[in-house]
FIKOLZA-1660 file (N, C-alpha, C; in steps of 0.1 Angstrom, whole numbers, plus 5000, padded with zeros to 4 digits):
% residues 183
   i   px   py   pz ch aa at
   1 9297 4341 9599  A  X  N
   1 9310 4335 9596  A  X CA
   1 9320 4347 9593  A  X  C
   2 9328 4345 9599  A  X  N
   2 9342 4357 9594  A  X CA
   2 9353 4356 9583  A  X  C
   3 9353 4365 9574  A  X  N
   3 9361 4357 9562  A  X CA
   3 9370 4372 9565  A  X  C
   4 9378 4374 9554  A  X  N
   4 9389 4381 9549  A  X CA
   4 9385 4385 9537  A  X  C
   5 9394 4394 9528  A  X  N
   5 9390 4395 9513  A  X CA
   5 9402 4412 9514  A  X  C
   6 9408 4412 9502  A  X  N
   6 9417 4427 9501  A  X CA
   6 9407 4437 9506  A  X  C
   7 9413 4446 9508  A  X  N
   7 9412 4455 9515  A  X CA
   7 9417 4465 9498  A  X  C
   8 9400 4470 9494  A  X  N
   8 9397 4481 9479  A  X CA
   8 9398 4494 9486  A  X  C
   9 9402 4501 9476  A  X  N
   9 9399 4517 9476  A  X CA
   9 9383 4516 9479  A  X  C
  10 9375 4511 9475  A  X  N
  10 9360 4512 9476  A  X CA
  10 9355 4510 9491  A  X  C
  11 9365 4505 9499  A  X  N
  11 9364 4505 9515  A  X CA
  11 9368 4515 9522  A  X  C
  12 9370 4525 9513  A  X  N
  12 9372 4538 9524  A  X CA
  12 9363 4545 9533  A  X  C
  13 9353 4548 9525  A  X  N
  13 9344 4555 9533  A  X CA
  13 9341 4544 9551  A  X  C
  14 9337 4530 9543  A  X  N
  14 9334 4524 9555  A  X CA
  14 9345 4521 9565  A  X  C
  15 9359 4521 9561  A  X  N
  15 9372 4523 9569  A  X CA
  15 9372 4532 9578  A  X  C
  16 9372 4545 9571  A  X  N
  16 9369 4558 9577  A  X CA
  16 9361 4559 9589  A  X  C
  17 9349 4555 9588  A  X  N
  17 9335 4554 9601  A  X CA
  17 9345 4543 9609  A  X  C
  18 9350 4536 9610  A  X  N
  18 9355 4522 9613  A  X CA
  18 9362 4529 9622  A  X  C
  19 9375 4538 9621  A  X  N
  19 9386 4538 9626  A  X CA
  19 9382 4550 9635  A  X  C
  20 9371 4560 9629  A  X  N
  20 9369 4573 9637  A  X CA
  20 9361 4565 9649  A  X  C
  21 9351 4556 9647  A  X  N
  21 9344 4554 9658  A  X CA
  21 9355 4544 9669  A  X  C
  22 9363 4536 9665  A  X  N
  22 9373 4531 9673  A  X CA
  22 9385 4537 9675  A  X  C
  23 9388 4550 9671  A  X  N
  23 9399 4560 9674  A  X CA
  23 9405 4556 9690  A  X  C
  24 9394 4561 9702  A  X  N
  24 9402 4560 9709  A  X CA
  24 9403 4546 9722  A  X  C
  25 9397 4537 9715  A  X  N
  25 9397 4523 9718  A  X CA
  25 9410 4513 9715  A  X  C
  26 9419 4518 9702  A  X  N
  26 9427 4517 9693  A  X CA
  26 9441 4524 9694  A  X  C
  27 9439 4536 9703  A  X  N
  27 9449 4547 9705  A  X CA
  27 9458 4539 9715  A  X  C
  28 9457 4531 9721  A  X  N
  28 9472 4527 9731  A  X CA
  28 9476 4516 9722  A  X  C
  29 9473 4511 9714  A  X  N
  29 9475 4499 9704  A  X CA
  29 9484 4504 9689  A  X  C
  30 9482 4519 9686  A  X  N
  30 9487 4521 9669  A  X CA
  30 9493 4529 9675  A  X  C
  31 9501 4535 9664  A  X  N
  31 9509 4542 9656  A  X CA
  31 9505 4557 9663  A  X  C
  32 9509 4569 9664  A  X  N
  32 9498 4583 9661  A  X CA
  32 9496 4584 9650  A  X  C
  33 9483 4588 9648  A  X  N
  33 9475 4593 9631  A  X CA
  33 9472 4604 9633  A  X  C
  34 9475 4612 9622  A  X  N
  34 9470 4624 9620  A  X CA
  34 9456 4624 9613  A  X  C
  35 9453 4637 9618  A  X  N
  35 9437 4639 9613  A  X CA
  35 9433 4634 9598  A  X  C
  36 9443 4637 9591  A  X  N
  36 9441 4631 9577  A  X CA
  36 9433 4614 9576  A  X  C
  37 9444 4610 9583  A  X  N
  37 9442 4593 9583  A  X CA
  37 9423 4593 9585  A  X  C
  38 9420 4594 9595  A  X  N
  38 9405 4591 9594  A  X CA
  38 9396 4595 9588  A  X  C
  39 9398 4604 9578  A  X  N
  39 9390 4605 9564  A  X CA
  39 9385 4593 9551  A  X  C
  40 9376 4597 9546  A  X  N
  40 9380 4590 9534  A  X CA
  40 9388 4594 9529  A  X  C
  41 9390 4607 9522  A  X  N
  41 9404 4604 9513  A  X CA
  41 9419 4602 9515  A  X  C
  42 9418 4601 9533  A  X  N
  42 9430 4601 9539  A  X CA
  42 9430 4582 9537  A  X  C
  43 9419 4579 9538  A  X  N
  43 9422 4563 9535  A  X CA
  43 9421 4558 9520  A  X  C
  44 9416 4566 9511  A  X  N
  44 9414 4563 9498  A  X CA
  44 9429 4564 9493  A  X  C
  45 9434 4574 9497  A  X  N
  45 9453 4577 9499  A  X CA
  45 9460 4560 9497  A  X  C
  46 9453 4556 9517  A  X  N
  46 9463 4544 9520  A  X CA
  46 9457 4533 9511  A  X  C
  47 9447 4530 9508  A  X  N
  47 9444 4515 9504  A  X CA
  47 9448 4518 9488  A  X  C
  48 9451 4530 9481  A  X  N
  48 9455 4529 9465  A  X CA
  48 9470 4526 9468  A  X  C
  49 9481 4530 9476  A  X  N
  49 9492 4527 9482  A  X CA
  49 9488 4510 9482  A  X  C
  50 9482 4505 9493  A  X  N
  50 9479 4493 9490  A  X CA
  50 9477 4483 9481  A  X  C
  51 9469 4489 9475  A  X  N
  51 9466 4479 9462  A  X CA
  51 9482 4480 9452  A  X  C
  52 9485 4494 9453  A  X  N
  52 9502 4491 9448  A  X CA
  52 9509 4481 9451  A  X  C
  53 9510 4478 9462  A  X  N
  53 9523 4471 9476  A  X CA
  53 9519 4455 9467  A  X  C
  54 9501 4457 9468  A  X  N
  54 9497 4440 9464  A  X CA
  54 9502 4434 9457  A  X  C
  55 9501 4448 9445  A  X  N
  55 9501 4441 9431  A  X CA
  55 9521 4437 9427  A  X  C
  56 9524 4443 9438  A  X  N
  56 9543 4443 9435  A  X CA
  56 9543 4433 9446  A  X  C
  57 9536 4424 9456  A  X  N
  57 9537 4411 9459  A  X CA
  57 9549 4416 9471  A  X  C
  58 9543 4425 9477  A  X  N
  58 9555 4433 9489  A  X CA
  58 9543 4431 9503  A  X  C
  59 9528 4433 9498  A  X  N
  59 9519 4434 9512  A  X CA
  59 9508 4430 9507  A  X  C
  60 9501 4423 9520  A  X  N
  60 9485 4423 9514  A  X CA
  60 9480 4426 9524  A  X  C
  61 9469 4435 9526  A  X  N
  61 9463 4442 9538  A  X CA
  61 9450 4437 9528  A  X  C
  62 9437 4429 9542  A  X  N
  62 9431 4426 9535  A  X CA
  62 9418 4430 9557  A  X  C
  63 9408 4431 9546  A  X  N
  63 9400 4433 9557  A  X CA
  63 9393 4424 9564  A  X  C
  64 9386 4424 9575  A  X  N
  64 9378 4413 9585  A  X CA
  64 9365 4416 9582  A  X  C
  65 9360 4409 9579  A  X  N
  65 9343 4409 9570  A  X CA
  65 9337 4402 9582  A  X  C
  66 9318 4407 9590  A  X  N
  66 9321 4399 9596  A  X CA
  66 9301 4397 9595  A  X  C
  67 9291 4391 9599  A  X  N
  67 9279 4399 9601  A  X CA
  67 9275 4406 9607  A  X  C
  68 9267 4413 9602  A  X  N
  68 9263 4428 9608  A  X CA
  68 9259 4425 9620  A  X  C
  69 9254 4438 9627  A  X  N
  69 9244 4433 9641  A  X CA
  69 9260 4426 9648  A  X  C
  70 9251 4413 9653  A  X  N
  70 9259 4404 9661  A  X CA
  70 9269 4403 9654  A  X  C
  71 9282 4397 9658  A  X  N
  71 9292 4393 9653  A  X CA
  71 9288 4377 9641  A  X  C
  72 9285 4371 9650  A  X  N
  72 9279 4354 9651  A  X CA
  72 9263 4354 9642  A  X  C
  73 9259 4366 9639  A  X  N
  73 9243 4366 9634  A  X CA
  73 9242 4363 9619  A  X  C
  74 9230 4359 9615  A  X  N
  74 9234 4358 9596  A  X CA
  74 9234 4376 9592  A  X  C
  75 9230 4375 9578  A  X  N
  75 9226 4383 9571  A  X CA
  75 9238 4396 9566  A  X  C
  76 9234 4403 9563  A  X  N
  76 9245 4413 9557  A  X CA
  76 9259 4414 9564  A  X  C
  77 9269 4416 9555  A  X  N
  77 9280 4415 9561  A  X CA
  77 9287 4428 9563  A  X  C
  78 9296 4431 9574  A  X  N
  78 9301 4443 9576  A  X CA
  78 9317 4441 9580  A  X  C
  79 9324 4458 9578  A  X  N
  79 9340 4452 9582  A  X CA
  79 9339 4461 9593  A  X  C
  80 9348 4450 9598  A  X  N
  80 9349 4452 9618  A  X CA
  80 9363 4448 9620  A  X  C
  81 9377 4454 9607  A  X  N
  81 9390 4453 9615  A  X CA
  81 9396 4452 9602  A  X  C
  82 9411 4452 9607  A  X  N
  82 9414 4448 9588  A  X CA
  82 9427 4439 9595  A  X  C
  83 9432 4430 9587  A  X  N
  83 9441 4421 9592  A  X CA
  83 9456 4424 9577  A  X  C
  84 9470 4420 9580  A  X  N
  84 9481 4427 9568  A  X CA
  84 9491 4416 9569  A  X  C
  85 9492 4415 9559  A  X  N
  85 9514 4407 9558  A  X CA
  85 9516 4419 9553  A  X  C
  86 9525 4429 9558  A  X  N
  86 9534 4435 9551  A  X CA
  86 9546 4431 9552  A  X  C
  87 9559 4435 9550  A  X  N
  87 9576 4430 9546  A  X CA
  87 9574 4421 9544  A  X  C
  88 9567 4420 9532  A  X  N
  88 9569 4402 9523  A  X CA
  88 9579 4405 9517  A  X  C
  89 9586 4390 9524  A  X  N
  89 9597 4389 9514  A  X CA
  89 9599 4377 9513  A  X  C
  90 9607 4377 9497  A  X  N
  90 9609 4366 9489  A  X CA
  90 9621 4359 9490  A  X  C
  91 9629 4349 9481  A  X  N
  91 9638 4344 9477  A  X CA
  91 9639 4336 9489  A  X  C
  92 9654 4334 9495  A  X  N
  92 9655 4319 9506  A  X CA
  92 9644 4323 9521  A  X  C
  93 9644 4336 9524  A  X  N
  93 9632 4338 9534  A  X CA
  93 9619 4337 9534  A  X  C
  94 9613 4342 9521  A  X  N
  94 9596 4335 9518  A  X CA
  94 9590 4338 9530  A  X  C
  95 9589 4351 9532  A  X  N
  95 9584 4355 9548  A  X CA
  95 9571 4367 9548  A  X  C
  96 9573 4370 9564  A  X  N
  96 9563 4384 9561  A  X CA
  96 9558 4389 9575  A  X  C
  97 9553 4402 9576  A  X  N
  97 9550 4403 9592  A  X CA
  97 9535 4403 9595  A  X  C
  98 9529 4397 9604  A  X  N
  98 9514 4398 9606  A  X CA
  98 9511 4412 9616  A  X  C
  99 9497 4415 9608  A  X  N
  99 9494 4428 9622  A  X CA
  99 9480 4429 9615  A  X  C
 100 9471 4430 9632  A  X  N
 100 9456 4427 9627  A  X CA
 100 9452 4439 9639  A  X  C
 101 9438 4444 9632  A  X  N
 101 9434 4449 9640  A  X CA
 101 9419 4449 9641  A  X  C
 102 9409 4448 9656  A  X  N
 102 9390 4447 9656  A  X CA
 102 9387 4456 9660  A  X  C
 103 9375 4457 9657  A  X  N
 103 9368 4467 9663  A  X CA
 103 9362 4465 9673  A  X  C
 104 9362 4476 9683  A  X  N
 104 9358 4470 9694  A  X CA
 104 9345 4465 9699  A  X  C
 105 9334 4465 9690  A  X  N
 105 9325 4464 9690  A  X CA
 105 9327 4448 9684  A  X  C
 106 9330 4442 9680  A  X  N
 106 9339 4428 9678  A  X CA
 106 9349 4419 9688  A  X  C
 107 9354 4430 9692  A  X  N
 107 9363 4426 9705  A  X CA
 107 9361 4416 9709  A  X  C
 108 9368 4405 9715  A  X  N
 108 9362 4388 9720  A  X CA
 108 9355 4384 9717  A  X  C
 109 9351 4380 9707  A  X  N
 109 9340 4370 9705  A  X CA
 109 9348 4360 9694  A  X  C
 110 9360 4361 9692  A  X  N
 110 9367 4353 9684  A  X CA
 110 9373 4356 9669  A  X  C
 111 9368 4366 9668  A  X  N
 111 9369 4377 9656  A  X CA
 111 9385 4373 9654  A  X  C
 112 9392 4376 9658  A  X  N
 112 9407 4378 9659  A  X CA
 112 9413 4365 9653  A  X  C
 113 9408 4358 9663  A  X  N
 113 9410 4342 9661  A  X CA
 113 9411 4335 9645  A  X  C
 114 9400 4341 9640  A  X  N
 114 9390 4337 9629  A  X CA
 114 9398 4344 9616  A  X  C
 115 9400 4358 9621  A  X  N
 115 9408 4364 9606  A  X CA
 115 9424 4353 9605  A  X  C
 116 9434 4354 9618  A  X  N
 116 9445 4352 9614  A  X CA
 116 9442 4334 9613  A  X  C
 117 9433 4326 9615  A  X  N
 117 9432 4313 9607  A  X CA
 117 9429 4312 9593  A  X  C
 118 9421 4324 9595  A  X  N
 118 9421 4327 9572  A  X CA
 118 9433 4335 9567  A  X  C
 119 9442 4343 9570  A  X  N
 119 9451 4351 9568  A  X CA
 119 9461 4339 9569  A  X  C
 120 9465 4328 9575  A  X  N
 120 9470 4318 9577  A  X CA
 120 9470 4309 9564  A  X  C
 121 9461 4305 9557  A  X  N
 121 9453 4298 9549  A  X CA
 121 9464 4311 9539  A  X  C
 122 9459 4319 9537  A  X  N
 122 9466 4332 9528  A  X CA
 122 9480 4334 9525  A  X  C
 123 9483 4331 9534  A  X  N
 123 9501 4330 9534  A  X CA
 123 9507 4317 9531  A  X  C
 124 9502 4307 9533  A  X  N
 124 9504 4294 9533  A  X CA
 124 9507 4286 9523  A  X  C
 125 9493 4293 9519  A  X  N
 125 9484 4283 9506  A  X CA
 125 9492 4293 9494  A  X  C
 126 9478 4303 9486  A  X  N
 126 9483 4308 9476  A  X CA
 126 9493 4319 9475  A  X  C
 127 9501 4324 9487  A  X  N
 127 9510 4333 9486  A  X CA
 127 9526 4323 9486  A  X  C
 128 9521 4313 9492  A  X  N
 128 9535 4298 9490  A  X CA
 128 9549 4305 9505  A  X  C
 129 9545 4315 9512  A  X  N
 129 9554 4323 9520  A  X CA
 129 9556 4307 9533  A  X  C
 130 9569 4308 9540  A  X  N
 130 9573 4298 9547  A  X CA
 130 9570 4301 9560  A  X  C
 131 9571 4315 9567  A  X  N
 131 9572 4324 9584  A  X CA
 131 9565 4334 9579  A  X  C
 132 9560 4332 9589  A  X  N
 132 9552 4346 9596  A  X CA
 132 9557 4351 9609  A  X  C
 133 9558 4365 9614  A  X  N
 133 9563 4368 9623  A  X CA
 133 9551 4381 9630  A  X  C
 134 9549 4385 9642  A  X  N
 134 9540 4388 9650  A  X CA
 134 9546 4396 9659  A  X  C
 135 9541 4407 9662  A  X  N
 135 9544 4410 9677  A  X CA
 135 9534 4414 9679  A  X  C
 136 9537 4417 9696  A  X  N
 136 9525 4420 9708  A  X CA
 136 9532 4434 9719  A  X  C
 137 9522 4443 9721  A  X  N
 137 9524 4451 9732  A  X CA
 137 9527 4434 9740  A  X  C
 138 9543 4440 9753  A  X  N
 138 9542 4431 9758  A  X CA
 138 9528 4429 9771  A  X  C
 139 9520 4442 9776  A  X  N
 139 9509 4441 9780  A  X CA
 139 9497 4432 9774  A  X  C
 140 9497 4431 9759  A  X  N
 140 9483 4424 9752  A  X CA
 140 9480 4410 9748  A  X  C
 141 9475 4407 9762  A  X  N
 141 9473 4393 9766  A  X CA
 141 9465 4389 9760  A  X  C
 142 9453 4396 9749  A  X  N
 142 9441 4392 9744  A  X CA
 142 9446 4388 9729  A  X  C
 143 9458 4397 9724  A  X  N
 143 9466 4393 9709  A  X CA
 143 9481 4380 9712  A  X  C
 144 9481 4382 9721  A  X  N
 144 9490 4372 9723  A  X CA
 144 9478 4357 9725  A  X  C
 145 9472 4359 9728  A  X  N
 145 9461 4343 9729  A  X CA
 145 9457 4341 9716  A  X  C
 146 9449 4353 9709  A  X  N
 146 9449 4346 9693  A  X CA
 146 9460 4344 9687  A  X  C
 147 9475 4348 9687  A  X  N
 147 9484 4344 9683  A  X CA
 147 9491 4327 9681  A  X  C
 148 9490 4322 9701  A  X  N
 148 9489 4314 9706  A  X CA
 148 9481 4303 9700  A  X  C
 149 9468 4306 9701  A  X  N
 149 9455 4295 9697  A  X CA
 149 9457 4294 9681  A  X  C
 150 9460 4302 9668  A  X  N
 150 9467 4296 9657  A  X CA
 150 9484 4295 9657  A  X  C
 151 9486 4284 9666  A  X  N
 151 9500 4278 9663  A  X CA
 151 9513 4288 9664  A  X  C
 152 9510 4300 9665  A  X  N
 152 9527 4309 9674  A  X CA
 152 9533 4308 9681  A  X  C
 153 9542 4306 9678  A  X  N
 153 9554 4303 9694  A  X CA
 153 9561 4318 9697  A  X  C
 154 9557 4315 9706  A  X  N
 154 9571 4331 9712  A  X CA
 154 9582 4327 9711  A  X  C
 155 9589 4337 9708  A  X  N
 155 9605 4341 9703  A  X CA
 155 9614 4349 9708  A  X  C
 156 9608 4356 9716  A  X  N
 156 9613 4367 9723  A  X CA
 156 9613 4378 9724  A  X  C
 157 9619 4392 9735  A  X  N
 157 9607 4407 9731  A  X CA
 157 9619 4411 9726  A  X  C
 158 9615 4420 9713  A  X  N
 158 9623 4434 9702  A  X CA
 158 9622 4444 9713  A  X  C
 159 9635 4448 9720  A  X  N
 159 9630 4458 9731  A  X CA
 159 9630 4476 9723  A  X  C
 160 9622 4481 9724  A  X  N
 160 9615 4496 9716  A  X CA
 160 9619 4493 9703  A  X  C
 161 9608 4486 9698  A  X  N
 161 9607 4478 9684  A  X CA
 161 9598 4487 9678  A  X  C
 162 9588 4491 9682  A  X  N
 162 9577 4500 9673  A  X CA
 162 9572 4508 9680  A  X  C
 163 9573 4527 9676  A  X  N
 163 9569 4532 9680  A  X CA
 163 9551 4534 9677  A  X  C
 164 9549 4530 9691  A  X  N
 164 9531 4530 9696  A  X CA
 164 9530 4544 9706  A  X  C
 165 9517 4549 9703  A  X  N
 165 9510 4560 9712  A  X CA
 165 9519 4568 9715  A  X  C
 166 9528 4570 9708  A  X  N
 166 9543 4580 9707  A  X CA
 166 9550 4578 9712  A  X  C
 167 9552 4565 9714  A  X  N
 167 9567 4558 9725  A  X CA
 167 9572 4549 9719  A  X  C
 168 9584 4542 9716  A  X  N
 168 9593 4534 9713  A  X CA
 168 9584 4522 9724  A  X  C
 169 9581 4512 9723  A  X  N
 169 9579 4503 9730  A  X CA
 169 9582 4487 9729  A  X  C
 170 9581 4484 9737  A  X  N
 170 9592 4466 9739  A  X CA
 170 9576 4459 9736  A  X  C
 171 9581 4448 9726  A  X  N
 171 9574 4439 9718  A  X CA
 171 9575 4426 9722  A  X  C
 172 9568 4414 9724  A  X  N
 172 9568 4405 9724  A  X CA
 172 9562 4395 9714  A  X  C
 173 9578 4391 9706  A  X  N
 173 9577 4383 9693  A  X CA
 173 9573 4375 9692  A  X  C
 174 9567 4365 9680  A  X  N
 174 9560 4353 9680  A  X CA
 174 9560 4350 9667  A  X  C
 175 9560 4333 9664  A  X  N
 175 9564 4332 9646  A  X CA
 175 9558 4319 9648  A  X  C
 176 9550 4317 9633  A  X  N
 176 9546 4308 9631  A  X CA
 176 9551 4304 9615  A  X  C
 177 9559 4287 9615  A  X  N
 177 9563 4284 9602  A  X CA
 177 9551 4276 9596  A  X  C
 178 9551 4275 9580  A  X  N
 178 9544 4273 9573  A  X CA
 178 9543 4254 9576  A  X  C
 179 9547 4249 9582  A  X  N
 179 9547 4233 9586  A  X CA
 179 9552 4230 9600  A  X  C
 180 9543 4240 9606  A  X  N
 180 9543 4235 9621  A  X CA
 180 9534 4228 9624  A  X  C
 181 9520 4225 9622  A  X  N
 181 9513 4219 9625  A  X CA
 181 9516 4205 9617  A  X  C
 182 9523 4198 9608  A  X  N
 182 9528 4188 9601  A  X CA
 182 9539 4183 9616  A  X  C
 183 9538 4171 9617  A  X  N
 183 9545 4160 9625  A  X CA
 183 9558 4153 9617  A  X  C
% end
């Protein structure tokens, strides 16, 4: 079963192995990172940053828990991605941006699907937030379907919205409100 749960300083080390073995599976998808980032203490860095953001109710980066081995198998559990609202914001917007990321060793088997319907549950429920908002490489047909399959509608592309793999690149937006599925 795939759950969610914050994302601790105590998940560094296993972050670390996470992100270095999916480095370049990940690299047309993120940000550039410097060599720091894939360390532990280059992540022990981000997730104390983190736990800051949490506790001032601005972000919650929280990780993808999934079973070990198979994705789908029982027994011990392992993280295979980490899923985020950061730009929470409050007062008449009650909002925030989604961005998730698997490991590829996870890759399709529904992983994706499964965090942003608990991340969903997350924003909804006990964060009380109204929109969610999403984007996609306009190439990533496989983030646009899990977006799609929990309730996102496209909205249209942010053209060189976020710089990826060192380029300004055109996004294709997608928002889901807190009573869409309500008639």
């Amino acid at each position: 079963m795939i759950q969610i749960r914050p994302a601790v300083i105590a998940d560094a080390a296993e972050l670390s192995r996470l992100y270095t073995e999916n480095r370049e599976f990940l690299r047309p998808w993120e940000p550039v990172r410097d060599e720091t980032f894939f360390t532990k203490d280059g992540q022990e860095a981000r997730l104390a940053i983190g736990e800051a953001a949490r506790a001032a109710g601005i972000e919650n980066r929280c990780v993808i828990v999934a079973p070990s081995g198979e994705v789908d198998a029982g027994g011990p559990s392992e993280i295979v991605g980490m899923i985020s609202l950061t730009a929470i914001e409050r007062g008449p917007v009650q909002g925030a941006h989604l961005g998730y990321w698997v490991a590829q060793s996870a890759n399709g088997r529904g992983v994706g699907s499964a965090a942003v319907a608990a991340v969903l549950d997350l924003a909804f429920g006990e964060l009380g937030l109204h929109r969610l908002e999403a984007g996609t490489l306009l190439h990533n047909a496989g983030s646009q379907k899990v977006l799609l399959r929990n309730g996102f509608e496209e909205i249209g592309v942010a053209r060189r919205y976020i710089r990826i793999a060192g380029q300004w690149q055109d996004h294709l937006l997608f928002q889901r409100l807190a009573h869409d599925d309500e008639s």
